[in-house]
C-alpha positions as a printed NumPy array, in Angstrom:
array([[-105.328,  143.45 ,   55.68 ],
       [-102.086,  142.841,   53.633],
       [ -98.726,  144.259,   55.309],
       [ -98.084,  147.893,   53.986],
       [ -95.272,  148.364,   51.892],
       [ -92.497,  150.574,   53.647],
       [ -93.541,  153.925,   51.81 ],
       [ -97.157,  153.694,   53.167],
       [ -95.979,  154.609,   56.82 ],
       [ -94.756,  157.732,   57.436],
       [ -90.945,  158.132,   57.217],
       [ -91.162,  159.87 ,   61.545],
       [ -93.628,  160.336,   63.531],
       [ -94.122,  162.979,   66.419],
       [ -95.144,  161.702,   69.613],
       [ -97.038,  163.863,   72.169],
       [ -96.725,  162.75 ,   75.405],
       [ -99.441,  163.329,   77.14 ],
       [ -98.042,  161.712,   80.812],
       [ -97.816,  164.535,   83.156],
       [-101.361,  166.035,   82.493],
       [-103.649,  163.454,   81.329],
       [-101.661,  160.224,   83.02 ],
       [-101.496,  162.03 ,   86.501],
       [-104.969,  164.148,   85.887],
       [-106.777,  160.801,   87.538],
       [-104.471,  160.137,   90.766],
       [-106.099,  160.01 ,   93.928],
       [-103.024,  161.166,   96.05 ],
       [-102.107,  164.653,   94.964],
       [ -98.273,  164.057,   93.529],
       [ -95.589,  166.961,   95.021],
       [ -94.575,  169.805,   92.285],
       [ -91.057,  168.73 ,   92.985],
       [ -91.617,  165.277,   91.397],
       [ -93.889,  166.282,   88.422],
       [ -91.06 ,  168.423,   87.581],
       [ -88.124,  165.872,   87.711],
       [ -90.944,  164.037,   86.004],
       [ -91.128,  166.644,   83.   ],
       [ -87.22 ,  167.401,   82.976],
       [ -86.733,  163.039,   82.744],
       [ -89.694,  163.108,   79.839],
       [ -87.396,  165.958,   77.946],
       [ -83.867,  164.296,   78.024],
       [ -85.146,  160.902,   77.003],
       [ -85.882,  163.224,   73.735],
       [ -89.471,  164.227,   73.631],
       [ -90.298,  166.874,   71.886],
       [ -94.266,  167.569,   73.322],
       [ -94.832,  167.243,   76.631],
       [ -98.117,  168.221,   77.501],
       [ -97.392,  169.725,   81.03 ],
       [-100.802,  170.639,   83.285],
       [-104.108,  171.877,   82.719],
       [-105.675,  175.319,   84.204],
       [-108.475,  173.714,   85.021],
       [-110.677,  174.586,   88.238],
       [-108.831,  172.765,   91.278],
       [-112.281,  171.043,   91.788],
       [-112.669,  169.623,   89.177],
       [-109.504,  168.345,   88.931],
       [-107.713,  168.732,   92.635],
       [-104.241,  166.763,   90.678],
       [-104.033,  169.694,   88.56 ],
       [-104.041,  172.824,   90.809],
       [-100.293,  173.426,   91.129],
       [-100.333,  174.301,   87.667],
       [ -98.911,  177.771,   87.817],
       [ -96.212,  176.396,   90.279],
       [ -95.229,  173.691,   87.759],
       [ -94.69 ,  176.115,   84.788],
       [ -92.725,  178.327,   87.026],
       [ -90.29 ,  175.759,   87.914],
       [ -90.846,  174.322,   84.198],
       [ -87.11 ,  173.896,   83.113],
       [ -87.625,  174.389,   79.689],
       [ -85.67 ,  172.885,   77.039],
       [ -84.99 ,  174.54 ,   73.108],
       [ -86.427,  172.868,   71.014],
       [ -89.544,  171.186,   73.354],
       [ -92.604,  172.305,   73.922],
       [ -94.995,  172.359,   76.918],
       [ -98.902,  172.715,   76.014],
       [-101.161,  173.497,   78.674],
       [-104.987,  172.219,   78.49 ],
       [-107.28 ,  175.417,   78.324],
       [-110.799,  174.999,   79.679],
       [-112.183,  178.277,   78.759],
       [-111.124,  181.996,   78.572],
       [-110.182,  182.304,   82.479],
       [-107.709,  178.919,   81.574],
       [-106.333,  181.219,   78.749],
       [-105.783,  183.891,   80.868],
       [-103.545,  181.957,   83.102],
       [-101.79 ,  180.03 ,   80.058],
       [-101.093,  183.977,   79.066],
       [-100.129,  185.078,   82.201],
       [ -97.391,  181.755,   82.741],
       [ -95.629,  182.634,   79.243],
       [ -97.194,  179.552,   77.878],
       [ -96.937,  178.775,   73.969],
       [ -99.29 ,  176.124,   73.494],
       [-102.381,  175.396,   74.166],
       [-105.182,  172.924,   73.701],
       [-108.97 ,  172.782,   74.194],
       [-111.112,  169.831,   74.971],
       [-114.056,  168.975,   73.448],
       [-116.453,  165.891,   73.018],
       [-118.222,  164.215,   70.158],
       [-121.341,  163.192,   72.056],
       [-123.819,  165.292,   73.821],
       [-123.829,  163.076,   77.754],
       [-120.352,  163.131,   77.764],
       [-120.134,  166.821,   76.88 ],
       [-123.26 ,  167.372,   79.802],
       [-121.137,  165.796,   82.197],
       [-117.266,  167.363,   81.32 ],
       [-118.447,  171.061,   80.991],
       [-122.268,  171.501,   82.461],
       [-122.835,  172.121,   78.438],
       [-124.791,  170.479,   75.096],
       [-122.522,  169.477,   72.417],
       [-123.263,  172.716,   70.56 ],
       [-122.965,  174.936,   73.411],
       [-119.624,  173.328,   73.966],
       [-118.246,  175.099,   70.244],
       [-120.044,  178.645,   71.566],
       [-117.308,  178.246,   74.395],
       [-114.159,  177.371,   72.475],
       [-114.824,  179.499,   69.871],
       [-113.434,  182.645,   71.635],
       [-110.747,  181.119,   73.291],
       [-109.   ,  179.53 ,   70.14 ],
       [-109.613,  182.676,   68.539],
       [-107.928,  184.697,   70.939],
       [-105.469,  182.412,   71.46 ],
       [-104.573,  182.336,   67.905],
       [-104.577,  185.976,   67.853],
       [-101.859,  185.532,   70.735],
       [ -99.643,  183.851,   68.38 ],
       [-100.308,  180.82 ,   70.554],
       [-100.507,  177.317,   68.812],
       [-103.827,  175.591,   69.604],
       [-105.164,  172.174,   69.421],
       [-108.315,  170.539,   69.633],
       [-108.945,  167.382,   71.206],
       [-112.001,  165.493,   70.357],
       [-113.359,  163.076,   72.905],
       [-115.743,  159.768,   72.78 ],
       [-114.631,  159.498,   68.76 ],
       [-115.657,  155.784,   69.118],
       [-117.579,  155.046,   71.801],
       [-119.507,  156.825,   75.214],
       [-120.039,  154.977,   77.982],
       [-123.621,  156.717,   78.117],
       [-124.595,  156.433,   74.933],
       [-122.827,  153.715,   73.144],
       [-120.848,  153.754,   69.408],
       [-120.796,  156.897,   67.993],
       [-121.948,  157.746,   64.682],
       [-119.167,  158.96 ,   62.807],
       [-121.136,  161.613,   60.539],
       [-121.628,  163.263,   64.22 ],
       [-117.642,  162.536,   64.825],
       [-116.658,  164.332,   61.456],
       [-118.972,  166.912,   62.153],
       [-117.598,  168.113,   65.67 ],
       [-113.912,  167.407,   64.781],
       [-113.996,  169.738,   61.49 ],
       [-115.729,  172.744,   64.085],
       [-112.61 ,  172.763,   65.941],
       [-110.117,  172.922,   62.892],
       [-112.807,  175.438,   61.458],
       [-112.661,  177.734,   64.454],
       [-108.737,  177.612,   64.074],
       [-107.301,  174.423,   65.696],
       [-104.418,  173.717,   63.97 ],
       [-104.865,  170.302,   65.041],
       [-107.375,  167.666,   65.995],
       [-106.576,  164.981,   68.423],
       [-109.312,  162.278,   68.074],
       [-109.447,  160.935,   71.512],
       [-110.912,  156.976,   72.212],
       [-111.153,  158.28 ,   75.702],
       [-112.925,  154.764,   76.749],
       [-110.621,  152.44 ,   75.083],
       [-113.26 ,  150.748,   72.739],
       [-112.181,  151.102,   69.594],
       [-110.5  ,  148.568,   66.895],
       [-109.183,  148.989,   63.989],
       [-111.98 ,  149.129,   61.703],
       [-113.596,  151.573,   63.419],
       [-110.059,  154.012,   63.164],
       [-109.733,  153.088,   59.969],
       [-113.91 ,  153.956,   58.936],
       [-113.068,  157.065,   60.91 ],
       [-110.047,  158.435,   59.328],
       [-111.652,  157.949,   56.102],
       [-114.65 ,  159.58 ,   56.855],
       [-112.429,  162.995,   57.299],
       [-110.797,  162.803,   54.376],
       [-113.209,  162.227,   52.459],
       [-115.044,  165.65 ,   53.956],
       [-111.949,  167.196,   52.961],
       [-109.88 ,  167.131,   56.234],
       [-105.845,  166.799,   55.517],
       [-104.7  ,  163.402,   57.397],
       [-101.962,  165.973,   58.201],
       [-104.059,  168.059,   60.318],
       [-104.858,  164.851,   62.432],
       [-103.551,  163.333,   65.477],
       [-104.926,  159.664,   67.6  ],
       [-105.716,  159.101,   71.262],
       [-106.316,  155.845,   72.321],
       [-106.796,  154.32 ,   75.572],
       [-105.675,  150.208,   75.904],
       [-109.087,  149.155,   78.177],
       [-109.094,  146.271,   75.587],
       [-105.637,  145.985,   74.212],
       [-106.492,  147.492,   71.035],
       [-103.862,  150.782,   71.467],
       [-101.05 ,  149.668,   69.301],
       [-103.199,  148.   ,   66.736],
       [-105.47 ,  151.014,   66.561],
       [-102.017,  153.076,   65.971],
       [-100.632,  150.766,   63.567],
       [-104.066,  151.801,   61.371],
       [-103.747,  155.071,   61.924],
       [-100.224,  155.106,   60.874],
       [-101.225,  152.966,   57.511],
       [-103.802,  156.067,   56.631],
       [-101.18 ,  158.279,   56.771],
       [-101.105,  159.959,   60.523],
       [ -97.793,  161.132,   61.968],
       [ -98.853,  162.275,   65.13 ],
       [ -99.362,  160.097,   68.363],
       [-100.734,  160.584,   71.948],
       [ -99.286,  158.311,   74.707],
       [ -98.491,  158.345,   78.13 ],
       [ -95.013,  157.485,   79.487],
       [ -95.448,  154.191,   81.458],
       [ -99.413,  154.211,   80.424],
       [ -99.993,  156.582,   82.873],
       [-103.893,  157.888,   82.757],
       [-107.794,  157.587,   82.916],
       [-110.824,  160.341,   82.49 ],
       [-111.78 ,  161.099,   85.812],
       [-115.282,  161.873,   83.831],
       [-115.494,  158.694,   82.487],
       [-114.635,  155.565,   84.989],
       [-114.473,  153.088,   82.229],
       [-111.353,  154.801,   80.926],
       [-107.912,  153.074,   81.597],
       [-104.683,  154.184,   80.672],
       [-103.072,  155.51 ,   77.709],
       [-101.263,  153.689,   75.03 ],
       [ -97.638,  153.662,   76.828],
       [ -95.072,  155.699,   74.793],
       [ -92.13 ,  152.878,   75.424],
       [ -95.055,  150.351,   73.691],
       [ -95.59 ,  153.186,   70.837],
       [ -91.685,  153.627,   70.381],
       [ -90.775,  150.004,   70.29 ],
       [ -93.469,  149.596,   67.657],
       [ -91.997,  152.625,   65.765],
       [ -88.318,  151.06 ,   66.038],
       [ -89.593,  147.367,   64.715],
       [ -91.075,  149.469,   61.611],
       [ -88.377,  151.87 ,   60.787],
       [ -90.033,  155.331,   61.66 ],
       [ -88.163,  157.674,   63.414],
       [ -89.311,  159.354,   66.658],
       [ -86.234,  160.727,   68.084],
       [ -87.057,  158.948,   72.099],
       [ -84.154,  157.441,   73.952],
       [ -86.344,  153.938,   74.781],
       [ -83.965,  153.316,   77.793],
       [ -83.844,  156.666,   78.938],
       [ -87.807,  156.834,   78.633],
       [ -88.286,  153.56 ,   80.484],
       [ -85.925,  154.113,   83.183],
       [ -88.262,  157.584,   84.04 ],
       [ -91.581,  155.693,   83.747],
       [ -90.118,  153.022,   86.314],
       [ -88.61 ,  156.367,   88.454],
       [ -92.483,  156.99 ,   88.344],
       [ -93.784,  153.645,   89.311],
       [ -91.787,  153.938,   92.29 ],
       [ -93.211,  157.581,   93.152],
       [ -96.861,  156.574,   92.68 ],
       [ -96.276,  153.008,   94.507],
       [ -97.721,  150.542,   91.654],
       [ -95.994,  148.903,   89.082],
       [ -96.134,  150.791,   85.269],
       [ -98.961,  148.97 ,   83.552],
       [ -96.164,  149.074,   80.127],
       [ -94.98 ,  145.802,   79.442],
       [ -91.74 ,  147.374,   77.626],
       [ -91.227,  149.048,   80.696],
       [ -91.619,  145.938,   82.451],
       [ -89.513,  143.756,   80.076],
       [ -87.127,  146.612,   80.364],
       [ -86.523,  147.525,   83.64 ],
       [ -88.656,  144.502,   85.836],
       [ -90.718,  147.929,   87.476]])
């Protein structure tokens, strides 16, 4: 592939940081309120903008996660950031409601084991859910986005077709997600997968605009996957400060792309982001120290040595 010519990338890109909900979602030892929310007040002043901050989910399911009311009540929040919450259903929105939350988010799968195992559910049953919540939610005033999960691969049942891909992702913009995150929860794709992908929506007639990328570095594909996702014309990002994360529904799943890898990508290119790298780094090493394991970033650890 030839390099792009400056004008093909976009001129910023808007990174949402997905660290304190889906890096921490997969910890075994429960991590105190008190540090999640240093965590989230370190995340804002290094200059994000979107910092996904829990998930209402059942404490069950997801035993990391069940301080979430606590968290947004000692959320220190900042003008000009926001903090979307993870919505599993209409009792999730109810909370979201009740905690003064703005944004929210709904997650979804592209293939029918993975959506069996996440949410008891088939993959259509899975849409008969959502529906009322996003529409609710938009009726709320709330902003709402869809993830997509297993775009590229499912541990169960292998590579995806991407007709099935295009066909769940435009269901959740249809229903009123005003935008999709296409999640490579397993960390298998490459680059000509993202690239067959992203041109598979638009040419059903999805704006690259409406469009955000998830990936996961199992096989050191993240940045390369982002780089051809940037090249089609996407301006939105998920990553993890440090490279926090994992699906504790799929055990394949490693962790995210690492926001200080995404930003010093960005910087070498030119695109703005508006993230403090030192700043960013210096919190995901804080973090290293609080969950007692090196950060799995290697800008963090060329940074810092954490």
């Amino acid at each position: 592939m030839p390099s792009p010519e400056p004008g093909e990338l976009p001129a910023a890109v808007t990174i949402w940081e997905v660290g304190p909900r889906d890096g921490l979602q997969n910890e075994q030892a429960v991590v105190p309120v008190e540090v999640k929310l240093e965590f989230l007040r370190r995340l804002a002043d290094a200059g994000l903008r979107i910092v996904e901050t829990t998930s209402f989910v059942r404490p069950e399911w997801v035993p990391q996660l069940a301080d979430a009311a606590e968290v947004l009540a000692g959320l220190d929040r900042r003008d000009g950031v926001r903090y979307p919450v993870l919505v599993p259903n209409s009792r999730g929105l109810d909370r979201a409601l009740d905690a003064g939350v703005a944004d929210v988010a709904v997650f979804a799968a592209a293939t029918e084991s993975f959506t069996r195992r996440n949410l008891n559910r088939g993959l259509d049953e899975q849409f008969a859910m959502f529906e009322p919540v996003v529409r609710r939610a938009t009726d709320e005033g709330l902003a709402v986005r869809g993830y997509l999960s297993m775009v590229f691969g499912d541990p169960w049942e292998g590579p995806v077709p991407v007709e099935q891909v295009v066909a769940a992702g435009r269901r959740l913009l249809e229903m009123g997600c005003g935008q999709l995150s296409l999640g490579d929860t397993i960390g298998v794709a490459t680059p000509g997968q993202v690239e067959a992908v992203l041109r598979a929506f638009t040419a059903a007639g999805v704006p690259v605009a409406s469009l955000a990328v998830h990936f996961h570095d199992t096989y050191g594909q993240a940045l390369a996957n982002t780089w051809t996702a940037l090249r089609h014309g996407v301006s939105a990002v998920d990553s993890s400060a440090g490279g926090l994360g994992g699906c504790p529904y799929a055990k394949s799943a490693t962790g995210n792309l690492a926001t200080e890898d995404l930003v010093w990508m960005l910087d070498g290119l030119g695109v703005e982001h508006g993230v403090d790298l030192a700043a960013l780094a210096a919190t995901s090493a804080w973090m290293a120290e609080q969950l007692g394991r090196p950060s799995p970033s290697r800008v963090v650890k060329a940074l810092t040595g954490a």
